[in-house]
C-alpha positions as CSV (number, residue, x, y, z in Angstrom):
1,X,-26.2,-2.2,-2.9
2,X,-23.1,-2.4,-5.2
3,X,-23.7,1.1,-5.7
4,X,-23.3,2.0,-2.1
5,X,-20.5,-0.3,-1.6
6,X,-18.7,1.4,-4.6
7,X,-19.6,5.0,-3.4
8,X,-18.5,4.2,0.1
9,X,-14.8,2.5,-1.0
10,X,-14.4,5.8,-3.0
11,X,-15.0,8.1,0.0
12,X,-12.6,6.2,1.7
13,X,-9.9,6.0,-0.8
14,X,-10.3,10.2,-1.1
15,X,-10.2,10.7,3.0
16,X,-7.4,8.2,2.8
17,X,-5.9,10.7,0.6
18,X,-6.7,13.4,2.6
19,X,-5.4,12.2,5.5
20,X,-2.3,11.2,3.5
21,X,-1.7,14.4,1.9
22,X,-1.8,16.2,5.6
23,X,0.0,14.6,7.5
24,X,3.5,13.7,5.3
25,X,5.9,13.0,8.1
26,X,9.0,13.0,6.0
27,X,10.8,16.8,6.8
28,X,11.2,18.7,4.0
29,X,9.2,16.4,1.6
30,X,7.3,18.5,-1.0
31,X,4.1,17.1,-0.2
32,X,0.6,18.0,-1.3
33,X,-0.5,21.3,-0.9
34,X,-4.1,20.6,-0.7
35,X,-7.0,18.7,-2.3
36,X,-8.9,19.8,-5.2
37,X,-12.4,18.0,-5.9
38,X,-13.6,18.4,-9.4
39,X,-17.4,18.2,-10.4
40,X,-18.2,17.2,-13.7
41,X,-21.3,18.9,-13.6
42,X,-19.4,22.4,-13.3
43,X,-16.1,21.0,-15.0
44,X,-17.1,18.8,-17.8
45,X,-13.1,19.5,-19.3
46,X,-10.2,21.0,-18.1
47,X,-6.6,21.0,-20.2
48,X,-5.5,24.3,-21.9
49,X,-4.0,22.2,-24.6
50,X,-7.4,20.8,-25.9
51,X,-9.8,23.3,-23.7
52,X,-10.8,27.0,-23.7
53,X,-10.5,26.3,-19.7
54,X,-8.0,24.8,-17.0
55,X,-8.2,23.8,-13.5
56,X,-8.0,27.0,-11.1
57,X,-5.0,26.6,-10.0
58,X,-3.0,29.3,-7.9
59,X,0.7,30.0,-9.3
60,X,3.5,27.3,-8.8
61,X,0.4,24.9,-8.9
62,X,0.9,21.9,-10.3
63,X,-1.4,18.6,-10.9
64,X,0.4,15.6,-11.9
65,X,-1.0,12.8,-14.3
66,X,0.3,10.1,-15.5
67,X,-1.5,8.1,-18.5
68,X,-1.3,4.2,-19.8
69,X,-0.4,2.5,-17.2
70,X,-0.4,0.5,-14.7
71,X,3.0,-1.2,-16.3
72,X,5.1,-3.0,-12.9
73,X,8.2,-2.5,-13.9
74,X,7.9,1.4,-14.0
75,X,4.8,2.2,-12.6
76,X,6.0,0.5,-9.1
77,X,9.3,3.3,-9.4
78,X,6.7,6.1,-10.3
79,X,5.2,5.4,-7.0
80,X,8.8,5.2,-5.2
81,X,9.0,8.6,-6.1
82,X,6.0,10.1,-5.5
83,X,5.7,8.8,-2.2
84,X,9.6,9.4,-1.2
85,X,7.9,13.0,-1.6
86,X,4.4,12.4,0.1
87,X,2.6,13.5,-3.3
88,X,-0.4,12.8,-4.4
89,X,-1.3,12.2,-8.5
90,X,-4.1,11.0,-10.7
91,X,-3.4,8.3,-13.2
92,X,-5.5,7.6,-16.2
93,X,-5.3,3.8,-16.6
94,X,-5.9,1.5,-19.8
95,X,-8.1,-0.8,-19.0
96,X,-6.1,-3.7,-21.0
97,X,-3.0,-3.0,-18.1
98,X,-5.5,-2.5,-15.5
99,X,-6.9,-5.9,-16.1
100,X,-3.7,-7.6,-16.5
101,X,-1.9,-5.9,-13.3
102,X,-5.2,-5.7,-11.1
103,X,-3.0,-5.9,-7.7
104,X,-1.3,-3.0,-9.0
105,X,-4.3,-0.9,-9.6
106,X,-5.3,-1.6,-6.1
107,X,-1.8,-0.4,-5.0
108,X,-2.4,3.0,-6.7
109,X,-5.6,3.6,-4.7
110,X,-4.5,2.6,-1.4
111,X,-1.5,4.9,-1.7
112,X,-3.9,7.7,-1.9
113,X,-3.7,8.0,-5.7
114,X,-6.8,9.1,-8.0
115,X,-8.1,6.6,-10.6
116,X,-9.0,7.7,-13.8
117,X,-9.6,6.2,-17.0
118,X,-8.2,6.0,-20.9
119,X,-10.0,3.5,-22.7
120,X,-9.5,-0.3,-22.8
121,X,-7.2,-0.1,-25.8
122,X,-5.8,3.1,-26.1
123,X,-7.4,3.6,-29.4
124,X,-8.0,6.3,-31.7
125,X,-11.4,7.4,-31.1
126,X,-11.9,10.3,-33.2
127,X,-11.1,8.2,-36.3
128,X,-13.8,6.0,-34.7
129,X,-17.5,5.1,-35.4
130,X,-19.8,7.0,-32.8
131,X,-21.0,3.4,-30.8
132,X,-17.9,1.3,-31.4
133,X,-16.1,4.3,-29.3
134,X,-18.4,4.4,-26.6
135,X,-18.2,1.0,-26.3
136,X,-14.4,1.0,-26.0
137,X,-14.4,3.7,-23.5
138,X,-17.0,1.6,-21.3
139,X,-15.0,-1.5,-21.7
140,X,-12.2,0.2,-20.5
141,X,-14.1,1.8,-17.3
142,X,-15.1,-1.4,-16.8
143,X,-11.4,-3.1,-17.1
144,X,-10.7,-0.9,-14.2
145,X,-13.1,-0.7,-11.6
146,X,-13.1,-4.5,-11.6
147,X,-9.4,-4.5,-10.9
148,X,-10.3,-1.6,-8.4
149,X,-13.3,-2.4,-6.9
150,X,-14.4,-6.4,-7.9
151,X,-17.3,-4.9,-9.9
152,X,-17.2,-4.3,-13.9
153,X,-19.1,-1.2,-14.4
154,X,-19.6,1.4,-16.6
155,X,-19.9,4.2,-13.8
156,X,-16.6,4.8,-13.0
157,X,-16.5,5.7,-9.0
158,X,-14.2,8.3,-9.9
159,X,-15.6,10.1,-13.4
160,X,-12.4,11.3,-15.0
161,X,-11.3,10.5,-18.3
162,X,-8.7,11.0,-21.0
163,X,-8.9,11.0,-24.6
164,X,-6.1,8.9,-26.0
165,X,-3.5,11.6,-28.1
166,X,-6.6,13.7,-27.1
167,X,-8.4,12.6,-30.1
168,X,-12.3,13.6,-29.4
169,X,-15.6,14.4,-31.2
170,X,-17.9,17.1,-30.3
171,X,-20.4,14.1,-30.0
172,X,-18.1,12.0,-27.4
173,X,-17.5,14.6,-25.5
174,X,-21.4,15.9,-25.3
175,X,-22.1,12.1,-24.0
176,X,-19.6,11.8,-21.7
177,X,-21.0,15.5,-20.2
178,X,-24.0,13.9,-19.9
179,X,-22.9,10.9,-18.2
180,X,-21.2,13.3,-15.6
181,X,-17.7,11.8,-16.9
182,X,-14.8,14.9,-17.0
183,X,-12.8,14.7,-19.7
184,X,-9.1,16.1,-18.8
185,X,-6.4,17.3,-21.7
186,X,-3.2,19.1,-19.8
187,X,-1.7,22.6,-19.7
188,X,1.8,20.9,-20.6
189,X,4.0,17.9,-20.8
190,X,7.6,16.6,-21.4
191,X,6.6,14.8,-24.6
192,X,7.5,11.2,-23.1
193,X,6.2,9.4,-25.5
194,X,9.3,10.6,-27.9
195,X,12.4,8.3,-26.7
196,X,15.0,10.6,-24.9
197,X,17.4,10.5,-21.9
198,X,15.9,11.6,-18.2
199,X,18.0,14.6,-18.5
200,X,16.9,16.0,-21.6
201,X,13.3,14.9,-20.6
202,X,13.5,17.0,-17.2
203,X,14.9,19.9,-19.2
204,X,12.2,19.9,-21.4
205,X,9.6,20.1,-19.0
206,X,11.2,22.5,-17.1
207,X,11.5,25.0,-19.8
208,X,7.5,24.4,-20.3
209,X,6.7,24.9,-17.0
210,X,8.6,28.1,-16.4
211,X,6.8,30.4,-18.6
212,X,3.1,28.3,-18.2
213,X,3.8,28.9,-14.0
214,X,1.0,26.4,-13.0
215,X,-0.9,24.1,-15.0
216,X,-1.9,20.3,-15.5
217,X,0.7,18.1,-16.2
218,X,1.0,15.0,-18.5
219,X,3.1,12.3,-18.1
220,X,3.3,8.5,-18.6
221,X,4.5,6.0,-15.9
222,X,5.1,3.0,-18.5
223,X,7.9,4.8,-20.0
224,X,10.9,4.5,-18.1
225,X,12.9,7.6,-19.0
226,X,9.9,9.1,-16.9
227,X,10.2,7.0,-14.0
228,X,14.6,7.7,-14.2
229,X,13.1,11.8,-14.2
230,X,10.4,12.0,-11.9
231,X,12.8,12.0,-8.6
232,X,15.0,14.5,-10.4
233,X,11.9,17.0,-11.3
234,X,10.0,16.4,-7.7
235,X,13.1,18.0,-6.2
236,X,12.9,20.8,-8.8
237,X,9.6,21.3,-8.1
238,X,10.1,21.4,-4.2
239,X,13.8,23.6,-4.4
240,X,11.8,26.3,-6.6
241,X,8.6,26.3,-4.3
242,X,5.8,24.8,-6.5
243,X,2.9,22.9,-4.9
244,X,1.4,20.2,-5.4
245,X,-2.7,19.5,-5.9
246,X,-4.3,16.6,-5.8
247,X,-7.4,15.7,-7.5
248,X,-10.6,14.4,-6.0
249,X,-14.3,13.4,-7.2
250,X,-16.2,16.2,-5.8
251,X,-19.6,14.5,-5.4
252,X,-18.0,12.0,-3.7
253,X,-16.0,13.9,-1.2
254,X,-16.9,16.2,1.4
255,X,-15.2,19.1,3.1
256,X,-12.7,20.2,0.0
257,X,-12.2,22.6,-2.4
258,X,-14.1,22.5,-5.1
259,X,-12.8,23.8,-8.8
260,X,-15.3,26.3,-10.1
């Protein structure tokens, strides 16, 4: 029964953000182009950076992530920005914040946001023993579906994960595959985790994404020289004609695009 009930919340949440990403009633907006469900089974990991393979993603597409949060004081202007431009993004949440700001996880979702995960601690893993780093990646799915959802499982309703630094073992990611978990690197970031002004931060990411053209992007809504950027590079994305993609569970959704 709880698995039902967790199945059915997360088909809502994704036609919520289907709905959501069609109908954006703000003119001129950038908006999301369209909804992209990824199935672990056929995508176990995506993220040029760390992965032979990406997302298939058109040019001038974009997917944006955001990592370590939720954090109120910058998340909540993340999400001011995002939706002052009906878009859609996926944030990978550690489960230490997402139990400490549960109300805040819940805001994500029901603003059409994905959920995904990054450990409860934001530990090293590959410098960690085989069990003790399971163990803190379940404790961290846990963290947040119980903020999400009332329910402290290990099967996250949506089964995308990060690596902290993108620190993995051959043997984490062989278990997660087989616990239908995606692990996601990126195709490029703005390297927010190095202190810098908004300007020099947009810049930055700018001059990445020019040459890459598309790609997964990574970037963290605790730190707020990325909250001060993200209006300023939503309006560079929508002035050069880039589109937005937001990302879905597919074997929980029906009637979307599927990455293959």
């Amino acid at each position: 029964m709880i698995k039902l009930l967790q199945i059915v919340l997360v088909v809502a949440i994704a036609w919520t953000a289907a709905a959501q990403a069609a109908d954006c009633r703000r003119p001129g907006a950038l908006g999301t182009s369209r909804i992209l469900a990824v199935d672990p089974a056929v995508t176990p990991r995506v993220g040029l950076k760390s992965f032979s393979e990406t997302l298939p993603l058109a040019d001038r597409e974009v997917v944006l992530t955001f990592d370590d949060g939720p954090w109120p004081a910058t998340t909540s202007r993340v999400l001011a920005a995002l939706a002052q431009e009906c878009v859609r993004a996926t944030f990978f949440l550690i489960g230490r914040n997402a139990a400490a700001h549960p109300a805040l996880v819940r805001r994500l979702a029901a603003e059409g946001h994905t959920i995904g995960h990054h450990t409860f601690a934001h530990h090293n893993l590959r410098y960690t023993k085989p069990g003790d780093a399971e163990a803190e990646i379940d404790r961290g799915i846990a963290a947040g579906e119980l903020a999400l959802h009332g329910v402290a499982t290990t099967t996250p309703s949506t089964p995308f994960f990060r690596f902290p630094y993108f620190e993995a073992t051959p043997q984490l990611l062989d278990r997660l595959q087989s616990r239908g978990i995606a692990v996601f690197g990126a195709d490029l970031w703005a390297s927010d985790w190095n202190p810098m002004t908004p300007q020099a931060q947009l810049q930055m990411l700018i001059d990445r994404l020019k040459p890459a053209g598309k790609g997964i992007i990574l970037l963290h809504d605790p730190k707020a020289q990325t909250a001060a950027m993200l209006p300023a590079f939503l309006r560079y994305l929508r002035n050069n004609h880039y589109r937005v993609v937001h990302l879905v569970p597919a074997a929980r959704d029906v009637g979307v695009a599927r990455a293959r």
